[in-house]
C-alpha positions in Angstrom: 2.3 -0.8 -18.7 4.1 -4.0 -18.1 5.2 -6.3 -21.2 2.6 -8.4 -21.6 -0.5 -6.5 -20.8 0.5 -7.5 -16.9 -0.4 -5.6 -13.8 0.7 -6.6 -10.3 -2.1 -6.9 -8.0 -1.1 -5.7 -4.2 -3.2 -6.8 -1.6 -2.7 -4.6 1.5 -4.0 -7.4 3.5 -5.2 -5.8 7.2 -4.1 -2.4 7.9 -3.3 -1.6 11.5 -7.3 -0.5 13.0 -9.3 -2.4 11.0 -11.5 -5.3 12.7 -13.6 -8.3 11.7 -17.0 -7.2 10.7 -20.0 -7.9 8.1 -18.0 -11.6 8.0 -14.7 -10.1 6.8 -12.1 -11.7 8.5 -9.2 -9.6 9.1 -5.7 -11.3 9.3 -4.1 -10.3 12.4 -1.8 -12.9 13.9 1.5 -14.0 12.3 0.2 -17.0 11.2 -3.1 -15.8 9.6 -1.1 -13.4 8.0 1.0 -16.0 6.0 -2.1 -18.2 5.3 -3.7 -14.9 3.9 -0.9 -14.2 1.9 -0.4 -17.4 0.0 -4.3 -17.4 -0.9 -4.3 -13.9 -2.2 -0.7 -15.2 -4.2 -3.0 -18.4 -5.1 -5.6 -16.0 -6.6 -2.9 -13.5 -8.6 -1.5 -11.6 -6.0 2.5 -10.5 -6.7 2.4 -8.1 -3.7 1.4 -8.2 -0.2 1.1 -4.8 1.9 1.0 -6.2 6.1 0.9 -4.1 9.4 1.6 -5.5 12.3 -0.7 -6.5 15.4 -0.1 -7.3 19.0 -1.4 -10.7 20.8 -4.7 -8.7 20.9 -5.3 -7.4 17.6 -3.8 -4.1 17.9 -1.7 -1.8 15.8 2.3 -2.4 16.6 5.3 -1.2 16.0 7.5 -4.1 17.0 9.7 -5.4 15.0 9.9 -8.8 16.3 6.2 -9.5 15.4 7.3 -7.7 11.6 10.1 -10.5 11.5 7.5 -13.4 12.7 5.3 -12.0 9.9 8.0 -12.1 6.8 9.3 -15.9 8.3 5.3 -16.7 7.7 4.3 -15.6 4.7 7.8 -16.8 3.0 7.0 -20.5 4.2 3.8 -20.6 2.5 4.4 -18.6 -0.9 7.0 -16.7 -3.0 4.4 -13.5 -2.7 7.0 -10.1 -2.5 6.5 -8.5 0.9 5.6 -4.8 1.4 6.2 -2.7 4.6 5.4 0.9 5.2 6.5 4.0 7.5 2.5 4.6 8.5 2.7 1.7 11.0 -0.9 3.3 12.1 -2.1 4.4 15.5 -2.6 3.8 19.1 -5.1 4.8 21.7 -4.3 6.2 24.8 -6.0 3.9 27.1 -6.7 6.3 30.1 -7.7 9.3 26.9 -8.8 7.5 24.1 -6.6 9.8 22.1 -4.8 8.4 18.9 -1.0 8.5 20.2 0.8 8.6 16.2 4.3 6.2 16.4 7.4 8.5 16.3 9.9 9.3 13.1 12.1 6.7 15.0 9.9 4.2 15.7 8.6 4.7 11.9 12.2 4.3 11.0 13.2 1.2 12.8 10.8 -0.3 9.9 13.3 -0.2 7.8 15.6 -2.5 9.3 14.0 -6.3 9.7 15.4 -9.7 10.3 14.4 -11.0 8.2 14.3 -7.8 5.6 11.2 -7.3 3.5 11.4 -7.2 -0.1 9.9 -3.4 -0.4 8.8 -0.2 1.0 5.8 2.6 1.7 5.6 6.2 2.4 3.2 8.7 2.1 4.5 11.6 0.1 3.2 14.1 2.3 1.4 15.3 6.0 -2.8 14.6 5.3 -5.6 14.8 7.7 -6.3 11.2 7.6 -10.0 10.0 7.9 -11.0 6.2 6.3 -14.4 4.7 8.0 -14.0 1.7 5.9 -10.1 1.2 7.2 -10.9 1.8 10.9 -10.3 5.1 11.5 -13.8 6.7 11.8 -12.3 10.3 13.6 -10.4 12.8 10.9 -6.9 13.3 12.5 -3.6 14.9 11.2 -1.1 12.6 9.8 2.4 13.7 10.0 5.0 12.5 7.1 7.7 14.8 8.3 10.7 16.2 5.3 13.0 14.4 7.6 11.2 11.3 7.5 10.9 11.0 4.2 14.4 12.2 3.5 15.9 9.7 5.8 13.7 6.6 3.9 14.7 7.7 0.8 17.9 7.4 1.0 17.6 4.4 3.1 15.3 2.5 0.8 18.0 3.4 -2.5 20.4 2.3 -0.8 19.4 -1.2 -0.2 18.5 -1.3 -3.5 15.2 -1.9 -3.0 12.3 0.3 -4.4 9.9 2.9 -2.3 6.1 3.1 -2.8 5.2 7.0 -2.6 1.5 7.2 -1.6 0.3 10.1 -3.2 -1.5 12.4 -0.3 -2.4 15.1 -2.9 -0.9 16.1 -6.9 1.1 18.5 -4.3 3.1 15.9 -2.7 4.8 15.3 -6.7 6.2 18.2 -6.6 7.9 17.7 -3.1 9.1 14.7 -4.5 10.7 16.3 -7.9 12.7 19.1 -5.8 13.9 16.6 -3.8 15.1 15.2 -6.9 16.7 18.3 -7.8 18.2 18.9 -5.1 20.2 15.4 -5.3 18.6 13.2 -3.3 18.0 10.6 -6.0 17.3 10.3 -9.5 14.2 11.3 -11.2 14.2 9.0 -13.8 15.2 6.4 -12.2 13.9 2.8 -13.5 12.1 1.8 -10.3 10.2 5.4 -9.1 7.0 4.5 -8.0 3.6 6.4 -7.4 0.7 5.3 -5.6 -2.7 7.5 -6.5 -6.0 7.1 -5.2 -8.9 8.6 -3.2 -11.0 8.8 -0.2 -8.2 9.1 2.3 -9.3 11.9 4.1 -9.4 15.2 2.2 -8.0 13.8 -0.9 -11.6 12.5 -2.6 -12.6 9.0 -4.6 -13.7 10.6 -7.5 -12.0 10.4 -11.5 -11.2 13.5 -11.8 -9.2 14.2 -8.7 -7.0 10.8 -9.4 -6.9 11.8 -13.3 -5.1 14.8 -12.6 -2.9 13.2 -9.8 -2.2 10.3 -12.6 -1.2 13.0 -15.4 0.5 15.3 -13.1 2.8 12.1 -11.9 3.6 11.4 -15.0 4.3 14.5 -16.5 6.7 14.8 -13.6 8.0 11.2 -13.7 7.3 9.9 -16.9 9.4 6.6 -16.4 7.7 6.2 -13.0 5.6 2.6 -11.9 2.2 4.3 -11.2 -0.7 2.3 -9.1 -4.3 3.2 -8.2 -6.1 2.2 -5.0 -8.9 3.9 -2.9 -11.2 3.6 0.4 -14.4 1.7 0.9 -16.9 1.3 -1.7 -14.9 3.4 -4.4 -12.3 0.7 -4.0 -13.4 -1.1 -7.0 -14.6 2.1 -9.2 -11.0 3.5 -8.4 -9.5 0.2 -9.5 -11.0 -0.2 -12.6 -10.7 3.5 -13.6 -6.3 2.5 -13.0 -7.1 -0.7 -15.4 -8.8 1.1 -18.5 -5.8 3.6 -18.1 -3.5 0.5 -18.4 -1.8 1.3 -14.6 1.2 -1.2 -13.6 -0.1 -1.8 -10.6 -3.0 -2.0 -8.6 -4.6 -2.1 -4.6 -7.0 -4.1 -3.1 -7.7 -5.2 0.3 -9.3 -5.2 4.2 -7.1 -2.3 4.8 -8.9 0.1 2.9 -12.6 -1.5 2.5 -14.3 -4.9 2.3 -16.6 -4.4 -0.2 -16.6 -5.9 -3.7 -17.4 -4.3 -6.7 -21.0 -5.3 -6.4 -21.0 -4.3 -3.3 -21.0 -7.4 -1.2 -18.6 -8.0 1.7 -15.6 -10.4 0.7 -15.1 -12.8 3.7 -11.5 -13.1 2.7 -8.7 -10.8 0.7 -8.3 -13.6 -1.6 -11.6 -12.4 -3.5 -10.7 -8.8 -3.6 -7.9 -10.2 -5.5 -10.0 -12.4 -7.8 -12.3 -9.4 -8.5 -9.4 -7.2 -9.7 -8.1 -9.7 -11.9 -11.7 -10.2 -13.6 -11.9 -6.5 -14.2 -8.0 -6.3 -15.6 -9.4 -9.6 -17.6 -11.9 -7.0 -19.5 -9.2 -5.1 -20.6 -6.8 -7.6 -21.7 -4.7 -7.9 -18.7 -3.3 -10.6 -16.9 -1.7 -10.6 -13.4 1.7 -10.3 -13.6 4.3 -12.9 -11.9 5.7 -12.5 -8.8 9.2 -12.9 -10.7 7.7 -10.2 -13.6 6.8 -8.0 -10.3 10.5 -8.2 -9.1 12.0 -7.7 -12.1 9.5 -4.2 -12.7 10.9 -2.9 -9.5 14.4 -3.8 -10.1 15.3 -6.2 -7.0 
């Protein structure tokens, strides 16, 4: 846990397939991005989680609209900004097939102007199905060993610190003989696990993420360890994290738009209110941006 009972709320703020529906209004543009992100900060946010969208609303990879994005959200608040390697899908518009963005296109993430302040990965390959998140048809999700490899090192050595979105318990013990084999430290200060449920195979309920949670840190006892999950198990997921006494928590449009009594939030700003009530139950207080920077060592 934090000092001072803290836990940094993230707020994955759109995701790259979902769309407005129910009257949840799904950030899309540069602009509405930034807006979004200072009222989520506004509300307790220390962390915002963005994909990027073309002029019409749709999943990209371009790093120009990534660097429109950061310039955005950095005029309006200090909140710390959060890329990923899943930059999401496309359709093939003569198929309707999802086309999945190459290793190399999923690595020119890595480089902005201007840079992000921290990084994403899933830990391993999953056959990725999330209704709530847009992405109604179950379809593999590569995270090749080269990928990951390559954004490892990259991300260490800018210093910065690397989400690993935990597929499956499996995908720890990828990540430990990778540490063993030299590729970074295991006990390093700023290791950082992301559990959770309803992403395809890997289900929403306690005892899955429990054993995820334990298995994490029996492997990486010094590690940052989050909780997040799809849809309406968003919330349950969340507060299950909070009585645990988590550092971190998710929230937001990418991954449902309910709230935890199971009315649709119109904006992420009251997912973000609603996880701060619960961690209020428990004691907690949403921690600083500045107390977030200093947990993940940049």
């Amino acid at each position: 846990m934090l000092a001072g009972n803290k836990v940094i709320i993230t707020v994955a703020i759109n995701g790259g397939m979902q769309q407005d529906r129910d009257g949840a209004v799904i950030p899309k543009q540069p602009a509405d991005i930034g807006a979004a992100a200072a009222r989520c900060h506004d509300a307790g946010a220390s962390m915002v989680h963005v994909h990027a969208r073309d002029a019409a609303g749709r999943n990209s990879g371009d790093r120009r609209i990534y660097g429109e994005i950061i310039r955005e959200i950095r005029a309006r608040s200090p909140i710390l900004i959060q890329t990923t390697n899943g930059i999401g899908v496309r359709r093939d518009p003569a198929t309707g097939q999802f086309i999945w963005p190459t290793d190399r296109e999923r690595l020119g993430l890595l480089d902005l102007d201007p840079p992000q302040d921290l990084f994403g990965i899933a830990a391993g390959s999953a056959d990725f199905y999330n209704p709530e998140g847009g992405y109604p048809e179950e379809t593999p999700y590569v995270n090749s060993p080269a990928l990951l490899r390559q954004t490892i090192q990259a991300v260490y050595a800018k210093g910065s610190a690397l989400e690993y979105e935990v597929t499956e318990a499996s995908a720890l013990h990828r990540l430990l003989r990778y540490a063993r084999e030299g590729l970074f430290d295991a006990d390093r200060d700023n290791m950082w696990l992301l559990h959770g449920g309803g992403f395809g195979a890997t289900p929403a309920i306690a005892r899955n993420v429990l054993f995820a949670i334990d298995e994490g840190l029996r492997l990486f006892p010094r590690a940052i360890w989050g909780v997040t999950a799809t849809g309406r198990d968003m919330f349950r997921i969340v507060t299950l994290g909070l009585a645990m006494g988590c550092d971190l928590v998710r929230v937001g449009f990418e991954d449902g738009i309910h709230l935890p009594n199971g009315r649709v939030a119109s904006d992420n700003s009251q997912m973000v209110h609603a996880a701060a009530d619960i961690a209020a139950l428990y004691g907690m207080q949403p921690a600083t941006v500045d107390e977030a920077r200093a947990r993940f060592g940049i």
